[in-house]
Backbone as a chain_set.jsonl record, in Angstrom:
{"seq": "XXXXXXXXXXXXXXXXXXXXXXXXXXXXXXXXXXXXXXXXXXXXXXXXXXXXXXXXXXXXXXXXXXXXXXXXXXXXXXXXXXXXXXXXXXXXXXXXXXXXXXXXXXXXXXXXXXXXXXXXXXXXXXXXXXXXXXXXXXXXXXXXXXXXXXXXXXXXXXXXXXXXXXXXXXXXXXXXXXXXXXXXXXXXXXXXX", "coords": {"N": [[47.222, 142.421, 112.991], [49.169, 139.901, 111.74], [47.606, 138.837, 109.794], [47.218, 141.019, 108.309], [49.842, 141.883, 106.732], [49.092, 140.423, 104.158], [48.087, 142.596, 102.481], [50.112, 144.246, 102.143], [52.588, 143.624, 102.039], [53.478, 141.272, 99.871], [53.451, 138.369, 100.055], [56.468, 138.214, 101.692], [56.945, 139.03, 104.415], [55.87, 138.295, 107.653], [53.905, 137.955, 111.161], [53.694, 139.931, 114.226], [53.204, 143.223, 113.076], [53.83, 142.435, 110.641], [56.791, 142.223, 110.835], [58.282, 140.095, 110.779], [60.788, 138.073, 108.78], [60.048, 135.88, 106.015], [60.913, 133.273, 105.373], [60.505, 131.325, 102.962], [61.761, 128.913, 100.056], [62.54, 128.76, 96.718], [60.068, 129.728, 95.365], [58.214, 129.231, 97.139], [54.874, 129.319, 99.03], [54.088, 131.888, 101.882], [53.123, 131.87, 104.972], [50.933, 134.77, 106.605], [50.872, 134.674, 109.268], [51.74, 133.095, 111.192], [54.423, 132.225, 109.641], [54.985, 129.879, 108.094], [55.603, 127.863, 105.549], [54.369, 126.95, 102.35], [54.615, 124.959, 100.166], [55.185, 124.77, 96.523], [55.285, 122.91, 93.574], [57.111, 120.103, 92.954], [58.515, 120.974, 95.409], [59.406, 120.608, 98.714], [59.984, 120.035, 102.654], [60.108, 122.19, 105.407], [61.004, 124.625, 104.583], [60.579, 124.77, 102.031], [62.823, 123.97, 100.802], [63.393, 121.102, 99.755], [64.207, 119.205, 97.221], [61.675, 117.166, 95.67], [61.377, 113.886, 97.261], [62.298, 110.408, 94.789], [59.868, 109.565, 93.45], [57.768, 110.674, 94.095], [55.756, 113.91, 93.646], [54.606, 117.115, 92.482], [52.671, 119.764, 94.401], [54.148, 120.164, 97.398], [55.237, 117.479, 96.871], [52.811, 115.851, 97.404], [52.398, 113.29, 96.073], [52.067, 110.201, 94.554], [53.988, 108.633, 92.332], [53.419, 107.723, 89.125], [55.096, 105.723, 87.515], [55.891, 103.798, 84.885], [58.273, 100.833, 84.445], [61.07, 101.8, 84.868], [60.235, 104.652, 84.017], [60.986, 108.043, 84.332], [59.752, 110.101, 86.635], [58.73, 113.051, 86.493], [59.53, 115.309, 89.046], [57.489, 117.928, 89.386], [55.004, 118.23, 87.758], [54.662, 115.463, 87.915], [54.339, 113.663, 85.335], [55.562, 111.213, 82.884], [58.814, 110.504, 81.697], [59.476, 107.94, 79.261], [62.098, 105.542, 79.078], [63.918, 104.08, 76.218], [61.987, 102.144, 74.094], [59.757, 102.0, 75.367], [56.413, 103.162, 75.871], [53.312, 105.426, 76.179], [51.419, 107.191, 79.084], [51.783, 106.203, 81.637], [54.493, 105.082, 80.644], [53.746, 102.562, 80.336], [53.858, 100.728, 78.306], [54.911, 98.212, 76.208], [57.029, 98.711, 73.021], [55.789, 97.927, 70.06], [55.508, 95.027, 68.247], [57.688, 95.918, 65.359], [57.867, 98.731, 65.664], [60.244, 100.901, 67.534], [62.372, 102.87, 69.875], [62.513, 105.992, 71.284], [59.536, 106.408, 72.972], [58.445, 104.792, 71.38], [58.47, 105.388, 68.243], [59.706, 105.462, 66.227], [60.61, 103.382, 63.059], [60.756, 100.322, 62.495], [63.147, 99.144, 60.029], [63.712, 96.472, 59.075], [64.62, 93.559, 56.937], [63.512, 90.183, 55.568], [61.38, 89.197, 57.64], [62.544, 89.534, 59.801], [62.908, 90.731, 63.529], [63.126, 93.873, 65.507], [65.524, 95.198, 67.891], [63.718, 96.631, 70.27], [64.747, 99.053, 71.841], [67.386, 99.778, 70.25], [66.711, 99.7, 67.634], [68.114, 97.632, 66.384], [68.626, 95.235, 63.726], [67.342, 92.03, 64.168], [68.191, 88.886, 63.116], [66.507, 86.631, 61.483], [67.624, 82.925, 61.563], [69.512, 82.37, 58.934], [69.839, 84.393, 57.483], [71.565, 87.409, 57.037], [72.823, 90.748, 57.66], [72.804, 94.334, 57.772], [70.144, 94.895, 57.621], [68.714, 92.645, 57.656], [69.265, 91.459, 54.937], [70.545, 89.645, 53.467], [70.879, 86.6, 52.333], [72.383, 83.833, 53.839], [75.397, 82.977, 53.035], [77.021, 80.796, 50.5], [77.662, 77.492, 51.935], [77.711, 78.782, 54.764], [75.49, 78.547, 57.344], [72.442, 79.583, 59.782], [71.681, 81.114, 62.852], [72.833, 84.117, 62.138], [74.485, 83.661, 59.875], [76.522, 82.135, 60.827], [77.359, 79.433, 61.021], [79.476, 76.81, 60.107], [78.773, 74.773, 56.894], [78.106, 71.373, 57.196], [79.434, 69.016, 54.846], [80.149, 67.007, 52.4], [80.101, 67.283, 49.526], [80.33, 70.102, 46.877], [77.952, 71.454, 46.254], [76.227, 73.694, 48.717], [74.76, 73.488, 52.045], [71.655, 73.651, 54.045], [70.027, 76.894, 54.304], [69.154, 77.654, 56.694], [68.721, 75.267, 58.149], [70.787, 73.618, 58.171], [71.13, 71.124, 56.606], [72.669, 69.261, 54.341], [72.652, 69.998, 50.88], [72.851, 67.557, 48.454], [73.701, 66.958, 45.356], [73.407, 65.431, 42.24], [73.658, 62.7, 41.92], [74.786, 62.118, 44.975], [74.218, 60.913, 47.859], [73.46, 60.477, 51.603], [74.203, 61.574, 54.747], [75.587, 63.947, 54.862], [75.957, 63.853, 52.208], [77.882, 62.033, 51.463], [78.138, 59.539, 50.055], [78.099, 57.874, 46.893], [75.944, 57.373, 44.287], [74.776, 55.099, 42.045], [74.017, 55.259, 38.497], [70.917, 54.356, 37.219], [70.22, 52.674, 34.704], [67.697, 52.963, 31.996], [66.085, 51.597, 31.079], [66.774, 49.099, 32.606], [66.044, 46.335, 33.958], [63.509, 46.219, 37.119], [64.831, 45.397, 40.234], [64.099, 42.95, 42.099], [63.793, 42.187, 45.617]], "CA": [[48.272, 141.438, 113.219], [49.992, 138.86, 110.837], [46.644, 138.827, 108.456], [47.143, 142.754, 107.255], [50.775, 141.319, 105.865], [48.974, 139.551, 103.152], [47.577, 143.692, 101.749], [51.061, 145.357, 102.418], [53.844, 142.894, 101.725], [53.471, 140.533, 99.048], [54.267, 137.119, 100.831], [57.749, 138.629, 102.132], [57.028, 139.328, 106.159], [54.645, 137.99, 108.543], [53.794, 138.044, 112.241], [52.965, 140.808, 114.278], [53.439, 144.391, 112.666], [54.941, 142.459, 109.776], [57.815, 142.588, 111.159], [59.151, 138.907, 110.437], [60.917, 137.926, 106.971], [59.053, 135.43, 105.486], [61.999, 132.33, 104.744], [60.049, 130.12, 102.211], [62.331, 129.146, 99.148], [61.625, 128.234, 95.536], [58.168, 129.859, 95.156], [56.843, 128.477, 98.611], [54.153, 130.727, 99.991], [54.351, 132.32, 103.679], [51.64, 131.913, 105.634], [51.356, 136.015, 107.063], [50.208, 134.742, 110.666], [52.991, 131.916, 111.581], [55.52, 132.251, 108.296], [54.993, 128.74, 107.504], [55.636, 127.49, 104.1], [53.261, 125.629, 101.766], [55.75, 124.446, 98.872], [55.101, 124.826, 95.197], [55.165, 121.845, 92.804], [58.717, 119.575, 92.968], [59.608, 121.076, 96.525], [59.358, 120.416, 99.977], [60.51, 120.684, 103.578], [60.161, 123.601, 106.155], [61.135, 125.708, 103.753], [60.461, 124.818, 100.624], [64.095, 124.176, 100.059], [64.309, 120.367, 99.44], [63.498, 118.475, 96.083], [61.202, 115.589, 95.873], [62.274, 112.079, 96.42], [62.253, 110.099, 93.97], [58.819, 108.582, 93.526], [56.831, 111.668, 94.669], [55.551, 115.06, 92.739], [53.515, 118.168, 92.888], [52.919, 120.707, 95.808], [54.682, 119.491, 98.483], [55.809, 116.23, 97.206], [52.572, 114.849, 98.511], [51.176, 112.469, 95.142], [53.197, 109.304, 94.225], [54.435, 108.981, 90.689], [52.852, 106.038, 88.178], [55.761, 105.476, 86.018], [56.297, 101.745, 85.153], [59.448, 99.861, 83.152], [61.61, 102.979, 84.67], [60.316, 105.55, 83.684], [61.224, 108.954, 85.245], [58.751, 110.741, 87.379], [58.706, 115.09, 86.907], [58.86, 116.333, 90.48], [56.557, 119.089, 89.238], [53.661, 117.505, 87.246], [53.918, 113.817, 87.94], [54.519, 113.36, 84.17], [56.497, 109.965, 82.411], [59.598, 110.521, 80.746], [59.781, 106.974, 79.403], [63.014, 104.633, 78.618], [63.507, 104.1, 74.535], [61.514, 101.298, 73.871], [58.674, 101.94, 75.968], [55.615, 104.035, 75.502], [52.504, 105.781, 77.277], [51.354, 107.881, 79.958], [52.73, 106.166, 82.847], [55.308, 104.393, 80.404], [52.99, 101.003, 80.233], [53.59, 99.641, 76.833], [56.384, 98.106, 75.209], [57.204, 99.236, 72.038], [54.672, 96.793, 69.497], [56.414, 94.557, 66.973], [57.75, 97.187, 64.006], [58.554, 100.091, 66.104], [61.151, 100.99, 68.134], [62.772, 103.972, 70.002], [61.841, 106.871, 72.391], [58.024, 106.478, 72.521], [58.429, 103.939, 70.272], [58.055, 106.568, 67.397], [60.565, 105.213, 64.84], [59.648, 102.273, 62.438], [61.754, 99.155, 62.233], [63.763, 99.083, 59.104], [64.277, 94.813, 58.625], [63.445, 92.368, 55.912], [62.979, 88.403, 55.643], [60.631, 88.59, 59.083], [63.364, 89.881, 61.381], [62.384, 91.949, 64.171], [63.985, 94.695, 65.69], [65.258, 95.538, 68.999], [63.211, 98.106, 70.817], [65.399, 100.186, 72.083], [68.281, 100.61, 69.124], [65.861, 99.201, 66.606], [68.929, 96.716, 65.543], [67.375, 94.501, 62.884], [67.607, 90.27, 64.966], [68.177, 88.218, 61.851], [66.388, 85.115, 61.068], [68.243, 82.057, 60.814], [69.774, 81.856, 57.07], [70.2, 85.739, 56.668], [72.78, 87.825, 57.9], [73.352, 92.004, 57.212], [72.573, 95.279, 59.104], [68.354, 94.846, 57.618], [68.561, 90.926, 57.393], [68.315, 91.494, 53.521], [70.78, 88.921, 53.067], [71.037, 85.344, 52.611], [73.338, 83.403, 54.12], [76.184, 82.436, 51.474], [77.358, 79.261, 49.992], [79.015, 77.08, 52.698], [77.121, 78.858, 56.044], [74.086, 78.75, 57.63], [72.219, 79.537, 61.014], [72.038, 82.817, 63.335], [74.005, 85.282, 61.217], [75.353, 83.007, 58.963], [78.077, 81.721, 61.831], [77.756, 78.041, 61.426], [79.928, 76.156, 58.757], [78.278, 73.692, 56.214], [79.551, 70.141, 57.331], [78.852, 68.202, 53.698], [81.417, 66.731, 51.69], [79.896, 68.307, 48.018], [80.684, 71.083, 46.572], [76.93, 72.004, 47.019], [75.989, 74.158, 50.594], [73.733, 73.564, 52.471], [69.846, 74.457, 53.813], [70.635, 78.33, 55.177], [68.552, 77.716, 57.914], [68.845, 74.189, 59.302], [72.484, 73.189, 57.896], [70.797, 70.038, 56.476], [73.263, 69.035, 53.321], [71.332, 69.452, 49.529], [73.322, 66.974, 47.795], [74.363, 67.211, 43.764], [72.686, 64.825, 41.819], [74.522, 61.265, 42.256], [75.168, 61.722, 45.903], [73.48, 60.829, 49.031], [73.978, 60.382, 52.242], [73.912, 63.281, 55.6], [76.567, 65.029, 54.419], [76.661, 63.899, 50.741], [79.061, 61.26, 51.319], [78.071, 58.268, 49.714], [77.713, 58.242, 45.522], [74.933, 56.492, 43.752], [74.858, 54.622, 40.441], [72.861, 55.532, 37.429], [70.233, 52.774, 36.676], [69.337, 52.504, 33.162], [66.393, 53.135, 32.27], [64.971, 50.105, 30.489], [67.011, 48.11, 32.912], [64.647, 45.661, 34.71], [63.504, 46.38, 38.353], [65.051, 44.309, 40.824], [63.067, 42.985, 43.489], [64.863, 41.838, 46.876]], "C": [[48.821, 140.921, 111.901], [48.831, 139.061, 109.676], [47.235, 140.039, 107.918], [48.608, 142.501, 106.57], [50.612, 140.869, 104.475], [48.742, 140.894, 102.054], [49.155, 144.332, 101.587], [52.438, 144.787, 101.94], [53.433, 141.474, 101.242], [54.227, 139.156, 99.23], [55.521, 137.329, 101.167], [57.795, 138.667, 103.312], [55.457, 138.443, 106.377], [54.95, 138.519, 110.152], [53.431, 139.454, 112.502], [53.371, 142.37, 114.1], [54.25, 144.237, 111.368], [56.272, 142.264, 110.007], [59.087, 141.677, 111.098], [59.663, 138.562, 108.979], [60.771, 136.479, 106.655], [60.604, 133.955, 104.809], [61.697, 131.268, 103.862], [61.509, 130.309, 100.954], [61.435, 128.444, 98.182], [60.067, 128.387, 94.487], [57.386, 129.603, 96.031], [56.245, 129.875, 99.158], [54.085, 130.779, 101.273], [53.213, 132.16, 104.139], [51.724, 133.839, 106.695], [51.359, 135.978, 108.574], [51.403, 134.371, 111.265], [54.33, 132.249, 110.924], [55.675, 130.977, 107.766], [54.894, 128.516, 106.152], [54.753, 126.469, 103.651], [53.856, 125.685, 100.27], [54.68, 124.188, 97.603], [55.53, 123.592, 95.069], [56.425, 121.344, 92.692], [59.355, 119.833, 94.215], [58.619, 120.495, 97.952], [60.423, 120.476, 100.969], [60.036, 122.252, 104.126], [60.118, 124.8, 105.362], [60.972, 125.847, 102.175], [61.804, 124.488, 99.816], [64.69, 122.686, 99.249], [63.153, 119.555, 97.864], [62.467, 117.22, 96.306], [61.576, 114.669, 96.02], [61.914, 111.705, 95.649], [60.649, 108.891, 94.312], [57.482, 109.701, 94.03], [57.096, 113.108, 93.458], [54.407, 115.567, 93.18], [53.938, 119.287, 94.36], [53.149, 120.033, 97.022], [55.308, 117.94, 98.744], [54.769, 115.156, 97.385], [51.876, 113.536, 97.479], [52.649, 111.525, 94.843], [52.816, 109.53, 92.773], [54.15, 107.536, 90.429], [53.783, 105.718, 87.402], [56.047, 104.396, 85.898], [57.37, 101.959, 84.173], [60.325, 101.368, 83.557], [61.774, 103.851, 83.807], [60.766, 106.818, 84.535], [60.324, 109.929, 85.057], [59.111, 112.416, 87.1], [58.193, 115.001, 88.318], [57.839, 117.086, 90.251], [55.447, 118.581, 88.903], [53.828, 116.186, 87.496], [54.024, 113.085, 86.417], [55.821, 112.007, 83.656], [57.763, 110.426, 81.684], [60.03, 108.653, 80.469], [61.247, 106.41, 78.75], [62.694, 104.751, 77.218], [62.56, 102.452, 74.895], [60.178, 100.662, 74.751], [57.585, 103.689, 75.695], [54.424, 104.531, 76.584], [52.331, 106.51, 78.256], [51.905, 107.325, 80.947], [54.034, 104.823, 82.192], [55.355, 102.784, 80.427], [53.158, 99.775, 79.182], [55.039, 99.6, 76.767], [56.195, 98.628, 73.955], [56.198, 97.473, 70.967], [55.881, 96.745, 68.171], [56.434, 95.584, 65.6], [58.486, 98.333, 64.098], [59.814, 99.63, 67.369], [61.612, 102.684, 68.9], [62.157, 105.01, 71.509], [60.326, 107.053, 71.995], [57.764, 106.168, 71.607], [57.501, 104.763, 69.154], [59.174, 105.765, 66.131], [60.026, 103.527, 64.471], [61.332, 101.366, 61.51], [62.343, 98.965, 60.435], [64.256, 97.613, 58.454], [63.397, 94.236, 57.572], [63.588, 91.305, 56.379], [62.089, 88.425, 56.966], [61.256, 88.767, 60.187], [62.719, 91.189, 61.969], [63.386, 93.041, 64.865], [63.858, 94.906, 67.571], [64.553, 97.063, 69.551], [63.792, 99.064, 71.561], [66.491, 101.004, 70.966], [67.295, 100.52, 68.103], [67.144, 98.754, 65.749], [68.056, 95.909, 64.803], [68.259, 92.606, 63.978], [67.206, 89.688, 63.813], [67.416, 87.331, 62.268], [66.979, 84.296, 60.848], [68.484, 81.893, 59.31], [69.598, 82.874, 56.435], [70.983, 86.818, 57.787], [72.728, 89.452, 57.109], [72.358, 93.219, 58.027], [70.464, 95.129, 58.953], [68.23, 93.394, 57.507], [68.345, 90.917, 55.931], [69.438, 90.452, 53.02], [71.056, 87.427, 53.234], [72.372, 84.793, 53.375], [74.204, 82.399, 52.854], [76.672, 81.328, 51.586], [78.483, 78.746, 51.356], [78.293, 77.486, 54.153], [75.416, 78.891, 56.155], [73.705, 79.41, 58.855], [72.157, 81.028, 61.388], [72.993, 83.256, 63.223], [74.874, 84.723, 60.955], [76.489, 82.532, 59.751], [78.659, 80.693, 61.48], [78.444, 77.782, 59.892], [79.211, 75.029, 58.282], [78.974, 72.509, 56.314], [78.973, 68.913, 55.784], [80.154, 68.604, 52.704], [81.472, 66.722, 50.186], [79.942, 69.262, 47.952], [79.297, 72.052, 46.879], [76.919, 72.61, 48.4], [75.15, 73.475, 50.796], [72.642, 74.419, 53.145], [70.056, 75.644, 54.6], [70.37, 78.48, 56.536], [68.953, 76.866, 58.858], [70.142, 73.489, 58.932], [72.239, 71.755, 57.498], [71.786, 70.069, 54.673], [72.43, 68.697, 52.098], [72.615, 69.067, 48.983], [72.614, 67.042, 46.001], [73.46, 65.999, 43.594], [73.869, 63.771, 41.614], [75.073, 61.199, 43.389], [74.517, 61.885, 46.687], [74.44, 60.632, 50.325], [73.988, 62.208, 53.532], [74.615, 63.925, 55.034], [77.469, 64.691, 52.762], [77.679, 62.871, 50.319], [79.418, 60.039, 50.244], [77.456, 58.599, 47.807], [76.366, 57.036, 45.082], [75.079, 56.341, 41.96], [73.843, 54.937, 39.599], [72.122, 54.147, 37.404], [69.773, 53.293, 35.541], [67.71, 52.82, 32.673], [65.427, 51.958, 31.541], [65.832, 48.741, 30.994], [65.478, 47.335, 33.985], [64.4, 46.017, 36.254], [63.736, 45.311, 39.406], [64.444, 43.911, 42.089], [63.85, 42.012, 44.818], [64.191, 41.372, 47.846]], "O": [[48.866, 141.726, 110.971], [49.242, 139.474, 108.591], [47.834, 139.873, 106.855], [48.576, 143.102, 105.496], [51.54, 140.845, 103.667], [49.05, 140.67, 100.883], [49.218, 145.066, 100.601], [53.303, 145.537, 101.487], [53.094, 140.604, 102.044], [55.308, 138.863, 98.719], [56.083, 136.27, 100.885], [58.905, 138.279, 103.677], [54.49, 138.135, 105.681], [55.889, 139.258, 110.447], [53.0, 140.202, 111.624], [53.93, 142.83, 115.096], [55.008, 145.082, 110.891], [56.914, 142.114, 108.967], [60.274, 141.974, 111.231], [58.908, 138.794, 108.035], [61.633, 135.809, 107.222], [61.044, 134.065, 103.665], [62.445, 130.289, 103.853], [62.164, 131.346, 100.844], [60.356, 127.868, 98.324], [59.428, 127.787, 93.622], [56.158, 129.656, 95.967], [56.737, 130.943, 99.522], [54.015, 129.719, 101.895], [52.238, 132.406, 103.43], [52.682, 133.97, 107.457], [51.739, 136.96, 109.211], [52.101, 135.211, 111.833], [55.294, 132.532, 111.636], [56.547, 130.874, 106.904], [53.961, 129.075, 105.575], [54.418, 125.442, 104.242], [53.468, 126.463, 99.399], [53.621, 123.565, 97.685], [56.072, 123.003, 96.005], [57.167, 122.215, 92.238], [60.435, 119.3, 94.469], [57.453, 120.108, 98.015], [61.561, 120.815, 100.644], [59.705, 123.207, 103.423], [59.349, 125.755, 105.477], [61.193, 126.779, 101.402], [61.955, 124.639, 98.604], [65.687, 122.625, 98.529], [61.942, 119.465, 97.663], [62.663, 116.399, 97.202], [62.234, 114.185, 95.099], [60.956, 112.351, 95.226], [60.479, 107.913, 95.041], [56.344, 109.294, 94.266], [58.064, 113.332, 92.732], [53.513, 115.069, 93.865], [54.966, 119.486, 95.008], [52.277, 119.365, 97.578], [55.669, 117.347, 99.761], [55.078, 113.971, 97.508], [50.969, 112.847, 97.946], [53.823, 111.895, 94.874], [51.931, 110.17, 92.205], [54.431, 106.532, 91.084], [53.355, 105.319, 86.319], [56.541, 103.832, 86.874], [57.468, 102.862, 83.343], [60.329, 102.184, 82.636], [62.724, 104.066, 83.054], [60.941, 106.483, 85.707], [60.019, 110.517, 84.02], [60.017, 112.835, 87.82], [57.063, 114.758, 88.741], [56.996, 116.914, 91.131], [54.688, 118.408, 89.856], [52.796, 115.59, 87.189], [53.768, 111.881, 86.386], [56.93, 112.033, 84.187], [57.342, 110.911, 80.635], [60.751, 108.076, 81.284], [61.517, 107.01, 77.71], [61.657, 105.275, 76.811], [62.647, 101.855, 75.969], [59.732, 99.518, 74.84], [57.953, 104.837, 75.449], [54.5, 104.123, 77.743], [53.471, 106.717, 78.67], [52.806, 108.05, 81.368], [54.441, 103.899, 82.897], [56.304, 102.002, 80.492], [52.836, 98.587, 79.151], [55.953, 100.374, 77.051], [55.062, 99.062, 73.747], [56.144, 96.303, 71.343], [56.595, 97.526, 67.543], [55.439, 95.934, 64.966], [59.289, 98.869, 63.334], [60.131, 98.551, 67.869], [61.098, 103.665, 68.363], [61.512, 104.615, 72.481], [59.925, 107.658, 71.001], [57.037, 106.78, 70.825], [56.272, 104.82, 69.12], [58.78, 105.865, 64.969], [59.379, 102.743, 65.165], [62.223, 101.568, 60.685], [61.464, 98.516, 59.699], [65.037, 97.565, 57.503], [62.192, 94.292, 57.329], [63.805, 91.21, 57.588], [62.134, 87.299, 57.463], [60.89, 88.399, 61.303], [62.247, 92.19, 61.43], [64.578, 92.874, 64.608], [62.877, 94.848, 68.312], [64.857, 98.22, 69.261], [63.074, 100.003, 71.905], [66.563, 102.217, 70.77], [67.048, 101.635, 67.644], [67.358, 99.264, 64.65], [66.866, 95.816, 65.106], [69.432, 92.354, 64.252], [66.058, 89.847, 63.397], [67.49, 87.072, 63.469], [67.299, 84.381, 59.662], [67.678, 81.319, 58.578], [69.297, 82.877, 55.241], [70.905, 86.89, 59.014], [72.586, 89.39, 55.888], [71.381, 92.963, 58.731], [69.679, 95.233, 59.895], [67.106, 93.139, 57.073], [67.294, 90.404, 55.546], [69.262, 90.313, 51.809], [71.476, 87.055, 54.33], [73.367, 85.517, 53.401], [73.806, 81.506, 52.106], [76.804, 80.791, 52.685], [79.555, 79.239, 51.707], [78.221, 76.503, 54.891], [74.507, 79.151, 55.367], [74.685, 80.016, 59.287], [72.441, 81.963, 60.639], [73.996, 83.043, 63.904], [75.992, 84.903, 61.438], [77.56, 82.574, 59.145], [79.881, 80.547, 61.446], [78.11, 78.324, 58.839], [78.937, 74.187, 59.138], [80.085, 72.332, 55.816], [78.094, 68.075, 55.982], [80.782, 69.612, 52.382], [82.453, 66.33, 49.554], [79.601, 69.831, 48.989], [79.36, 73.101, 47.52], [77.598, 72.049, 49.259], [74.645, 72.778, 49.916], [72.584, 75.634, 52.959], [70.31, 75.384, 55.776], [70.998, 79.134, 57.369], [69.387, 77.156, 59.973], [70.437, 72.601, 59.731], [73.067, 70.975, 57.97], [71.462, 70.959, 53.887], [71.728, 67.693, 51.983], [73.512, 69.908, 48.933], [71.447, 67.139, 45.62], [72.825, 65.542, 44.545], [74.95, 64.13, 41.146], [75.97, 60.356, 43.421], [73.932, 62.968, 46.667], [75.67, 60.609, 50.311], [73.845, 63.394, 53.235], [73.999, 64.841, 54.489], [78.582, 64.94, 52.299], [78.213, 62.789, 49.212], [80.502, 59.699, 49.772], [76.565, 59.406, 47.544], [76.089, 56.011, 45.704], [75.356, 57.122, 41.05], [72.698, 54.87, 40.046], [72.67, 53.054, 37.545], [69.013, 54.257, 35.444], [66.741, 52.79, 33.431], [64.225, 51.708, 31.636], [65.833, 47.671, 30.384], [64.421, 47.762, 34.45], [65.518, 46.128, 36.757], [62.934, 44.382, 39.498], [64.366, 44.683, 43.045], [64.503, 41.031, 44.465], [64.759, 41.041, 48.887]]}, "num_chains": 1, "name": "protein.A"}
């Protein structure tokens, strides 16, 4: 019957005298008795003809897929292709302060303490430095995230790059520098109030 199919015709026919053609697709093997299909790795259906959904892999579809932080699942092996800025077998890790990239494999390029995003590996300035690696200060007159903010102080001095606090010239005080101050002498007497 259908068994002696398996010596004579190389998963192609089954049933009895052989005599059936064997409709698996994709690599699916025939069964020689029935003609039933038992699907190779990524397929499924009757026939072997339909892909995995999404979230399933292997022979027949039948193993769920581990991939975290969307990653994408191989129909065939079950394997991670992860997002840039994530790493790992089932795509578990973020990328660790420094790196960046596909399997966080590339190495952050910033100075002053800025970090980088994990996916482009842009350099994220520090307050009170501004340029594509943060390597520069913020210039006379601004301060703040990427140098945006204007210095409000009414000396020619800037102010603090970071916190926009006014460093006043020597004879003026005041928040923003406003107010002048008098020399005192120096062997004048101290006045007490």
């Amino acid at each position: 019957m259908g068994a002696r199919c398996q010596q004579g015709f190389p998963q192609t026919r089954y049933g009895p005298n052989c005599e059936l053609k064997c409709t698996c697709k994709n690599g699916g093997l025939c069964n020689p008795v029935d003609g039933s299909c038992t699907c190779g790795p990524g397929w499924t259906g009757n026939y072997c003809d339909e892909e995995c959904s999404p979230g399933y892999y292997g022979p027949g579809c039948r193993f769920n897929c581990t991939c975290e932080n969307s990653g994408v699942c191989s129909r065939f092996s079950g394997s991670c292709e992860c997002l840039q800025g994530y790493s790992g077998r089932d795509c578990e890790h973020a990328c660790l302060h420094g790196f960046y990239g596909l399997n966080c494999a590339h190495i952050c390029d910033c100075k002053n303490g800025a970090s980088c995003d994990a996916t482009s590996g842009q350099c994220i300035c520090p307050a009170g430095f501004h340029g594509s690696q943060c390597e520069k200060e913020c210039p006379p007159g601004m301060f703040g995230d990427n140098c945006h903010q204007f210095c409000d102080c009414e000396s020619e001095n800037s102010c603090h790059p970071v916190t926009g606090k006014c460093l006043c010239p020597p004879g003026r005080t005041g928040a923003k520098c406003e107010a002048g101050t008098s020399p005192v002498p120096r062997d004048a007497p101290p006045t007490h109030g």
